[in-house]
VMD Tcl script that draws the C-alpha trace (Angstrom):
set ca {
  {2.05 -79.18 12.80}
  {-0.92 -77.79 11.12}
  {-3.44 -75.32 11.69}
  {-7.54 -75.37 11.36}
  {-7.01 -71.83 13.04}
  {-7.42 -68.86 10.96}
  {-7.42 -65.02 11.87}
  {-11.23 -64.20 10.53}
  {-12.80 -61.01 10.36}
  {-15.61 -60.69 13.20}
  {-18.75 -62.12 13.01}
  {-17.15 -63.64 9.15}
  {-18.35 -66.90 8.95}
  {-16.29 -69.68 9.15}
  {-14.84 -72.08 5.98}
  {-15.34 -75.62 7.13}
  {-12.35 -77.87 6.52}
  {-12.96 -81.60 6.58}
  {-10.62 -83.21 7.76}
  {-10.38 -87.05 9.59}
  {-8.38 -87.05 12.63}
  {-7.86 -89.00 16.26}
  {-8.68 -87.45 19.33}
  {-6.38 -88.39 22.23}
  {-8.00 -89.03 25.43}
  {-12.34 -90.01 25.42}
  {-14.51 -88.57 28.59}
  {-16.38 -85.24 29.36}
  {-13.24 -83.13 28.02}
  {-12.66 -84.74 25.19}
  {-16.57 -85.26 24.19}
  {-16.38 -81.52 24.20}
  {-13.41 -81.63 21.50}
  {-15.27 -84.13 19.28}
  {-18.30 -81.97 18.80}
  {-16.45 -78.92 18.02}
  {-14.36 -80.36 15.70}
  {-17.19 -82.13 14.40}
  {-19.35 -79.09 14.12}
  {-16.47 -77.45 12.18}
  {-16.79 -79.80 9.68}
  {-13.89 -82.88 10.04}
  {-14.36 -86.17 10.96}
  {-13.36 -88.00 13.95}
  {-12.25 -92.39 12.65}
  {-10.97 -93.43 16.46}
  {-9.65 -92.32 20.04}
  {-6.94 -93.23 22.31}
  {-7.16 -93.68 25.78}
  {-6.14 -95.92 28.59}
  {-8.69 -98.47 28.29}
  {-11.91 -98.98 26.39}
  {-14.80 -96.75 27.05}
  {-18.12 -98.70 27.27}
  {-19.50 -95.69 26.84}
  {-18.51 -94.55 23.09}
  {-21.19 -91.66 21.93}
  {-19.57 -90.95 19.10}
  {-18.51 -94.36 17.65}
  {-15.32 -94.26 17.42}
  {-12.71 -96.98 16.81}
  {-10.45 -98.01 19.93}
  {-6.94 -97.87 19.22}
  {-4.98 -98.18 22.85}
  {-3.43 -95.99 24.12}
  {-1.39 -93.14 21.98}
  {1.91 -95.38 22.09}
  {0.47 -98.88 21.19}
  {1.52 -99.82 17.75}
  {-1.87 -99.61 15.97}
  {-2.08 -95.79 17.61}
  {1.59 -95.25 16.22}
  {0.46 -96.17 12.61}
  {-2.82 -94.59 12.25}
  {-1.35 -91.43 13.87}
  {1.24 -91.24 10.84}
  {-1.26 -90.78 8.51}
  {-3.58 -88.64 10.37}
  {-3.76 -85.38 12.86}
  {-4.41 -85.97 16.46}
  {-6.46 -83.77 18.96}
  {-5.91 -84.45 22.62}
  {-8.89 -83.78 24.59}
  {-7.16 -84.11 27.87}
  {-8.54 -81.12 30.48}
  {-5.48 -81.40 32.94}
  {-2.96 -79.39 31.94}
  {-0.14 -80.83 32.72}
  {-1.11 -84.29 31.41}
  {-2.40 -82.58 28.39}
  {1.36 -80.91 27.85}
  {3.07 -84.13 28.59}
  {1.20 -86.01 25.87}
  {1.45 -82.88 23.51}
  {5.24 -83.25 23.91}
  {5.61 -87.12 23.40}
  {3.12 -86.79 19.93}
  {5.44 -84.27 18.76}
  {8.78 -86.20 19.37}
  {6.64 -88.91 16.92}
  {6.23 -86.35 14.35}
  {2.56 -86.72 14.99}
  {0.50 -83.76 13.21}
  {-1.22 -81.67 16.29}
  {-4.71 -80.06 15.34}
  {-7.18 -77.19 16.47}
  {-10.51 -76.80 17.50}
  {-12.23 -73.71 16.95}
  {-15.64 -73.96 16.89}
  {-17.47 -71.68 14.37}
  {-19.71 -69.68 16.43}
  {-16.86 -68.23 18.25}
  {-15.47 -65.04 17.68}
  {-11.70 -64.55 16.85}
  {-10.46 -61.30 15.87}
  {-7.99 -60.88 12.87}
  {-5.27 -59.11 15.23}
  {-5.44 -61.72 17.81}
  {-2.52 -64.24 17.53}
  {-3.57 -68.02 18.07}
  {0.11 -70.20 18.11}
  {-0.93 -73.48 15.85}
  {-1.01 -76.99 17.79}
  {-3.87 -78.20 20.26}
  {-5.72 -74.72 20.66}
  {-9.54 -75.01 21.66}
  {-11.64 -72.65 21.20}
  {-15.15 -73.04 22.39}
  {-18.75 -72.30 21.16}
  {-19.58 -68.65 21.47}
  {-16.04 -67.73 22.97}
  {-14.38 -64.15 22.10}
  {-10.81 -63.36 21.69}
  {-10.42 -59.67 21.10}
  {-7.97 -57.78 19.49}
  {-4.28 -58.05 19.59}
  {-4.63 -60.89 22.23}
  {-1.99 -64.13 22.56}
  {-3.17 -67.83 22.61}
  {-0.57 -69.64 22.97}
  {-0.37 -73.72 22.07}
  {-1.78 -75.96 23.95}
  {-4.79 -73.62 25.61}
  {-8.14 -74.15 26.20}
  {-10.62 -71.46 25.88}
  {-14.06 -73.18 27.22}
  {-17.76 -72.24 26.03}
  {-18.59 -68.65 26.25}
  {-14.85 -67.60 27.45}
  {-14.47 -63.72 26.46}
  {-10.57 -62.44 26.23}
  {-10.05 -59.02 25.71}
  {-7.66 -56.72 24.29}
  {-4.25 -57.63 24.72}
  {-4.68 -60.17 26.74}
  {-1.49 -63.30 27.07}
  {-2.72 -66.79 27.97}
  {0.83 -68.69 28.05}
  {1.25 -72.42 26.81}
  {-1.26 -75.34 27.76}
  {-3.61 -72.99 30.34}
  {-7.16 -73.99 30.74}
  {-10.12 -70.83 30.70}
  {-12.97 -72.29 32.30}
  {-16.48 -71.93 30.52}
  {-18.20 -68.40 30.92}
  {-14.59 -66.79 32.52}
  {-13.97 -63.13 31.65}
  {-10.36 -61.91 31.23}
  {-10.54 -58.15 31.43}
  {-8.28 -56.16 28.59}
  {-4.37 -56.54 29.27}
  {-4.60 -59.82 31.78}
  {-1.53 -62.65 31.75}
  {-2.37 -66.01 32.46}
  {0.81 -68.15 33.09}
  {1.37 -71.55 31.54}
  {-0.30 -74.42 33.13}
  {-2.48 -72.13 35.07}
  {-6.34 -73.20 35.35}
  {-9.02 -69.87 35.79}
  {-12.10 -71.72 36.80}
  {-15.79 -71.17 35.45}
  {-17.68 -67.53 35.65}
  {-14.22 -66.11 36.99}
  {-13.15 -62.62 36.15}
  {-9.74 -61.30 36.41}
  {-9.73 -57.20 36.13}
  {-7.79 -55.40 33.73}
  {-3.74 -55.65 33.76}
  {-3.56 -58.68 36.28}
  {-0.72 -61.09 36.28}
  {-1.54 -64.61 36.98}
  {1.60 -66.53 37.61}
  {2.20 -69.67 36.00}
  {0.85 -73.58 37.64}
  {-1.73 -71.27 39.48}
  {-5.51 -71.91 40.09}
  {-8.24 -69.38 40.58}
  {-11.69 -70.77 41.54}
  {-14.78 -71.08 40.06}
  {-17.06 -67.47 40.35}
  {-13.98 -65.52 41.49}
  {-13.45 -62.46 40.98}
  {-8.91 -61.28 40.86}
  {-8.76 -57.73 41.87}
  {-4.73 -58.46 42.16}
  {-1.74 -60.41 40.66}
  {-1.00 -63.92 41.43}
  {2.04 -65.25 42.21}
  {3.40 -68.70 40.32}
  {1.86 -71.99 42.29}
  {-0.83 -70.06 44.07}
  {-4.43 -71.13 44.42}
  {-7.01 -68.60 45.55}
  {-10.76 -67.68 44.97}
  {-13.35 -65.66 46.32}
  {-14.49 -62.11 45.94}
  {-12.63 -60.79 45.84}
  {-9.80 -63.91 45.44}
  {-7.32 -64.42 47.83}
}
mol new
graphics top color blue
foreach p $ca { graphics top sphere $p radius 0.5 }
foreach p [lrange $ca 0 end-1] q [lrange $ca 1 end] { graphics top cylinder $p $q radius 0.2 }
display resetview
């Protein structure tokens, strides 16, 4: 795997790395993914997906999908990003690209703000425009932090969860893997969220969540 994430000092600006790559999956999500890692400087050649998109905004070549044979080669010679919002489908692809050997990129977009102590893990990471990771905080692979997502101190978001644009995760919070925290939700400092969970949009989680729960609300339950 490779990594277009590095630990920068805040408000450093970023060094754009051009790179071409193939982004794995082609609707709202994934448009999302192109521009960042467009804006941070690579360049997209094609996109897999189950069928061909009429609509194609960023003129891309169709390959197929990730396991038809003229995916297979072009994905030996070049990174992949999957721009697949559900999590689970977004983990299951992850895992097959990686049996291939396939390369697994970022996407951090430069206006967000990633402090040096915070820990990103390399492969499938998005980071969205104006987001903030604070210090000593975990990313782990497979996340995505949305547009304007703030994570403070100390914070743990565990493999392939999904921050939801605008959501604030107060210092010390644990998001389990798989776990979706919906848009303009804040969790309060030191909450567990279990893992396969999902907390509304506009919540606001006052107290831990067990694995497999759903709640929302103000407070959530």
């Amino acid at each position: 795997m490779i990594s277009f994430c590095r630990a920068l000092k805040l408000c450093e600006p970023r060094k754009l790395i051009s790179i071409i790559m193939i982004i794995i999956g082609y609707s709202g999500h994934a448009f999302v993914a192109c521009s960042i890692l467009q804006t941070a400087g690579n360049n997209l050649s094609a996109y897999c997906d189950n069928e061909e998109k009429q609509y194609n905004p960023f003129k891309l070549k169709y390959l197929g999908t990730e396991s038809s044979p003229s995916a297979i080669a072009a994905l030996s010679e070049m990174p992949a990003f999957i721009g697949i919002g559900n999590n689970l489908i977004r983990r299951k692809v992850h895992e097959a690209l990686l049996s291939k050997a396939v390369q697994i990129a970022d996407a951090i977009h430069p206006s967000s703000i990633i402090c040096p102590t915070a820990a990103l893990f390399s492969g499938n990471i998005m980071v969205g425009a104006g987001a903030i990771i604070q210090p000593l905080a975990t990313i782990e692979e497979g996340v995505i932090c949305n547009s304007g997502v703030i994570i403070e101190h100390e914070c743990k978001v565990e493999s392939f969860a999904h921050i939801g644009p605008g959501a604030i995760l107060c210092g010390n919070v644990r998001v389990g893997a798989n776990s979706f925290i919906g848009a303009g939700a804040v969790v309060r400092q030191g909450v567990v969220i279990g893992k396969n969970c999902m907390i509304g949009a506009g919540s606001v989680v006052v107290r831990d969540v067990p694995d497999n729960a759903t709640v929302m609300g103000v407070p959530a339950r």
